[in-house]
MARBA-3410 file (N, C-alpha, C, O; in Angstrom, 1 decimal):
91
0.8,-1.2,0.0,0.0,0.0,0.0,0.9,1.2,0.0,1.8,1.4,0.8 ~ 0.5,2.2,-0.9,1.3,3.4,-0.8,0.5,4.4,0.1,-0.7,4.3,0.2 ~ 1.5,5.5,0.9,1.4,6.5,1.6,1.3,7.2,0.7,2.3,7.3,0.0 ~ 0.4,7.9,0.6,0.4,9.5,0.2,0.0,10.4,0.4,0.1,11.3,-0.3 ~ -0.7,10.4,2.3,-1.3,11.4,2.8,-0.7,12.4,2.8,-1.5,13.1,2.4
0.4,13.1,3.0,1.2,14.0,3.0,0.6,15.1,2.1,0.8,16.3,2.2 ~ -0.3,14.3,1.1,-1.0,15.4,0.0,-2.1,15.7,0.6,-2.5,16.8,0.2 ~ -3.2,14.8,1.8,-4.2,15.2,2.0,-4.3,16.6,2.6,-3.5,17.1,3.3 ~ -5.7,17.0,2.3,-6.1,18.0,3.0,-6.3,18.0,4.4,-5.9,19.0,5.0 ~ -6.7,17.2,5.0,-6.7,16.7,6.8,-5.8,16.6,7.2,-5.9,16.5,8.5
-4.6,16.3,6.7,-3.5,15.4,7.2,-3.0,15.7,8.7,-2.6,14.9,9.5 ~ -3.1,17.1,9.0,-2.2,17.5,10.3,-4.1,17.5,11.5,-4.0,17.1,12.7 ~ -5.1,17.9,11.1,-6.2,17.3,11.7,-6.3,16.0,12.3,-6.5,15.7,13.5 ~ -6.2,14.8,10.8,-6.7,13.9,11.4,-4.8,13.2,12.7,-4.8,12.7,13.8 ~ -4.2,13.6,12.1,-2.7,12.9,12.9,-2.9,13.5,14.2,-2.6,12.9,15.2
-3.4,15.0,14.1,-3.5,15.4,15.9,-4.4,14.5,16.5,-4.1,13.8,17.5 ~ -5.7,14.5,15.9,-7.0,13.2,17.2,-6.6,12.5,16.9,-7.6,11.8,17.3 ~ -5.6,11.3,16.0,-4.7,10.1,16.5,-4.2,10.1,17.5,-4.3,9.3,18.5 ~ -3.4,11.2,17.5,-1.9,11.3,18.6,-2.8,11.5,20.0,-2.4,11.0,21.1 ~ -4.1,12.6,19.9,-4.5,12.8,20.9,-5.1,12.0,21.5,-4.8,11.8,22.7
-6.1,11.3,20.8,-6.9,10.0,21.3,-6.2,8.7,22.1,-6.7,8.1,23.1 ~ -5.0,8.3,21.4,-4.0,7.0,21.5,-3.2,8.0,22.5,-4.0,8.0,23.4 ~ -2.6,8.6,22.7,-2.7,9.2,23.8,-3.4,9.3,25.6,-3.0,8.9,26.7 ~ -4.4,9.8,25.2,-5.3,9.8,26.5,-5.8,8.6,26.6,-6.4,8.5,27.7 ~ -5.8,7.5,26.0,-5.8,6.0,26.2,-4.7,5.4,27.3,-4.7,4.9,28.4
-3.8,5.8,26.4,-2.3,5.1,27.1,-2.3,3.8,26.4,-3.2,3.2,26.0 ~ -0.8,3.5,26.4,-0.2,2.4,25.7,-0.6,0.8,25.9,0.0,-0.2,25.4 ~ -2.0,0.7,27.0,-2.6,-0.5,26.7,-4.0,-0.5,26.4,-4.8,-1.4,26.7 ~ -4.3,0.7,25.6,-5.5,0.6,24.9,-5.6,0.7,23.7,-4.6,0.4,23.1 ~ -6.5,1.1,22.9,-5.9,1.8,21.2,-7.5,2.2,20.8,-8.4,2.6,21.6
-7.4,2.0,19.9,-8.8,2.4,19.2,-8.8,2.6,17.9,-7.8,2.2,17.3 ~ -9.8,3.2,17.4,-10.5,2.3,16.0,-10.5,3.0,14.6,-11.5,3.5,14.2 ~ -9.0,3.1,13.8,-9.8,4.2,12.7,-11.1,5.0,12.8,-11.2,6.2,13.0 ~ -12.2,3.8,12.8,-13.8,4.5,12.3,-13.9,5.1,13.4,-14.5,6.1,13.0 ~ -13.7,5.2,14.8,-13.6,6.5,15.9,-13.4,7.3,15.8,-14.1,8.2,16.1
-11.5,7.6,15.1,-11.3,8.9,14.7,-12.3,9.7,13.2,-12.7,10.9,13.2 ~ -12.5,8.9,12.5,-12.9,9.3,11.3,-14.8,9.7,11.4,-15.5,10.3,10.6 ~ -15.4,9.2,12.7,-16.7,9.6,13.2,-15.9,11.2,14.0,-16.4,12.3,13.6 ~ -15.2,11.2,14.8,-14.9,12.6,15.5,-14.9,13.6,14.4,-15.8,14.4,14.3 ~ -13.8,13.3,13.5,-13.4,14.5,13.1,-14.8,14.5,11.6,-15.2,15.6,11.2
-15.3,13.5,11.1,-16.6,13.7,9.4,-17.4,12.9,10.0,-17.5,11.8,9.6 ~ -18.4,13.5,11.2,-20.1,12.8,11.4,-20.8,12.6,10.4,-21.7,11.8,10.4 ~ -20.5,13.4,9.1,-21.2,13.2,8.6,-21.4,12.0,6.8,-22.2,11.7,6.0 ~ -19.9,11.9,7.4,-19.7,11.5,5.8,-18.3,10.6,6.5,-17.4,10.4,5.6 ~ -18.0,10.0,7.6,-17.1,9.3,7.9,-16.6,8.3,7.3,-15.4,7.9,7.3
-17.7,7.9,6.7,-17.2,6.8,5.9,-16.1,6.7,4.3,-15.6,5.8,3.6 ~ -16.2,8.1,4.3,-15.6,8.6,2.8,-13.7,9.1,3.2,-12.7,9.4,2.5 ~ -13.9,8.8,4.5,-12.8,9.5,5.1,-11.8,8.5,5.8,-10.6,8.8,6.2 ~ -12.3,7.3,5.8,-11.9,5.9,6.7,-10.2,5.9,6.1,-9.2,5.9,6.8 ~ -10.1,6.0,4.2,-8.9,6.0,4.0,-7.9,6.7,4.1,-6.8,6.2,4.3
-8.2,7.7,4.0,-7.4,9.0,4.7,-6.8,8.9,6.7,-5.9,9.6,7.2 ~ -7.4,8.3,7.2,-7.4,7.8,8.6,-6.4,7.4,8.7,-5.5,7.8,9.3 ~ -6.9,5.8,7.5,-5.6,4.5,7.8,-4.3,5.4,7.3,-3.5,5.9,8.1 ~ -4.3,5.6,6.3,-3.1,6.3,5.4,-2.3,7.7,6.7,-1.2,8.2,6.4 ~ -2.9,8.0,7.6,-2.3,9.1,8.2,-2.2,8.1,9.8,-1.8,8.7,10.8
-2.6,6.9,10.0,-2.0,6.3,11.3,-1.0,5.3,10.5,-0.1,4.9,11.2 ~ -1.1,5.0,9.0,0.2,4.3,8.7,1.1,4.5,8.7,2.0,3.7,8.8 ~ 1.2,6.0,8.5,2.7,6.9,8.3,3.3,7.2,9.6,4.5,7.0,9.8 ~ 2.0,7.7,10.6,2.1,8.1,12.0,3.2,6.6,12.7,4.3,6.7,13.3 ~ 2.4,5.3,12.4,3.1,4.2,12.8,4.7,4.3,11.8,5.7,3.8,12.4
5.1,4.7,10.6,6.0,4.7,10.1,7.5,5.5,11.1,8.7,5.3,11.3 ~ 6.4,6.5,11.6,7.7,7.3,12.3,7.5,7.3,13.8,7.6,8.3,14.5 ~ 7.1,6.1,14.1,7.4,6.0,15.4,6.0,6.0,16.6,5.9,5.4,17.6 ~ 5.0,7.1,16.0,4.8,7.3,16.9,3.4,6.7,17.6,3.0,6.9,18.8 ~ 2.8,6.1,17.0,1.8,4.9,17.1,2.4,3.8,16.5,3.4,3.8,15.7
1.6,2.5,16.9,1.4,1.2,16.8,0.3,1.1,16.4,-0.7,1.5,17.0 ~ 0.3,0.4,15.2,-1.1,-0.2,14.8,-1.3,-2.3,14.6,-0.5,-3.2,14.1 ~ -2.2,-2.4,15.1,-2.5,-3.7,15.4,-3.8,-4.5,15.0,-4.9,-4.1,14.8 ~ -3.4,-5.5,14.9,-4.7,-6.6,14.6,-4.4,-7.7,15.7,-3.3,-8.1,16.0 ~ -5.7,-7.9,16.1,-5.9,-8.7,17.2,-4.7,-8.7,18.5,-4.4,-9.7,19.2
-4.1,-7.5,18.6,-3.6,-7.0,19.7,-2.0,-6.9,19.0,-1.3,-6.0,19.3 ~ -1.6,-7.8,18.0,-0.4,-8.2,17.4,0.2,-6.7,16.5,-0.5,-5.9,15.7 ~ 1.1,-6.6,16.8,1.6,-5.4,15.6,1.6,-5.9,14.2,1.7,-7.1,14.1 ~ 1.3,-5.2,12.9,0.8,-5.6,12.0,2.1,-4.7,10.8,2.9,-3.8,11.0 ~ 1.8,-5.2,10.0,3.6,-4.8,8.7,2.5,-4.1,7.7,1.9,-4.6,6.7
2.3,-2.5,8.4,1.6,-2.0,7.5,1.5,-1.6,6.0,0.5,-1.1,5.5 ~ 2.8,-2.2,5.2,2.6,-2.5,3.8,2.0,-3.5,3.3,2.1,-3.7,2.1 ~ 1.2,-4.4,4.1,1.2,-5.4,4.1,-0.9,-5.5,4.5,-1.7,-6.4,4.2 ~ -1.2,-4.6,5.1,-2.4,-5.3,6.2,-4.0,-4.9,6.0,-4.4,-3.7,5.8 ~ -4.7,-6.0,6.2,-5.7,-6.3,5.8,-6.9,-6.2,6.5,-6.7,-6.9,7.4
-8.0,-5.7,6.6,-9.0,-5.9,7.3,-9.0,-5.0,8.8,-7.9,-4.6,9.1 ~ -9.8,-4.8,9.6,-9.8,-4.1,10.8,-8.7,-4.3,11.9,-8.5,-5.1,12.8 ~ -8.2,-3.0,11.4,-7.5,-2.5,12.3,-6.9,-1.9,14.2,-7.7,-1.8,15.1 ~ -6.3,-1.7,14.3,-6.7,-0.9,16.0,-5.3,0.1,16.1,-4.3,-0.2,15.4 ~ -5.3,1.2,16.8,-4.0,2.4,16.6,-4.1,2.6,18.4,-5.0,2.9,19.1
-2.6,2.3,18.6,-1.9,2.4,20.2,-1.0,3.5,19.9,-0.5,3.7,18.8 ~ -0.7,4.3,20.9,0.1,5.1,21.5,1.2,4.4,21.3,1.1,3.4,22.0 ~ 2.2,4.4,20.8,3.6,3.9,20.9,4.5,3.8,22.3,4.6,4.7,23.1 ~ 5.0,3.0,22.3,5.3,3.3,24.5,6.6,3.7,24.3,7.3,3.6,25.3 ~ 7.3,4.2,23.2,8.3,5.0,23.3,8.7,6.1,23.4,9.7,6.7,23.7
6.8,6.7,22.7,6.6,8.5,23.1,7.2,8.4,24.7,7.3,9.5,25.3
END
């Protein structure tokens, strides 16, 4: 899968309620793309889901979340199906 958020229009939006959310969680909880993507487009969330993954994959690129399936860290060039985004415990 290619990154290319860097072009989107949300990009520094949706990466802040990542960081903030997985954050105020703390590094044994995570939570759900479609969470962030209901906060920030109630109305249209669903058009936005990609733009989500694409800005927690990069976010996991540089460190600063973990993204997971079934609690397992996941090889985000790689991954499939429902996801979950942790606070990285190195922040």
């Amino acid at each position: 899968m290619e990154v290319n958020c860097k072009n989107m229009q949300h990009y520094e939006e949706i990466a802040t309620t990542i960081l903030s959310t997985a954050t105020h969680r703390g590094a044994e909880k995570s939570t759900c793309p479609s969470e962030i993507a209901r906060m920030l487009f109630p109305d249209n969330w669903r058009n936005h889901m990609q733009d989500v993954r694409e800005v927690a994959t990069d976010l996991h690129k540089k460190g600063s979340v973990v993204i997971t399936q079934k609690g397992v860290p996941v090889d985000v060039e790689h991954m499939k199906g429902p996801v979950r985004i942790k606070i990285s415990k190195i922040n």
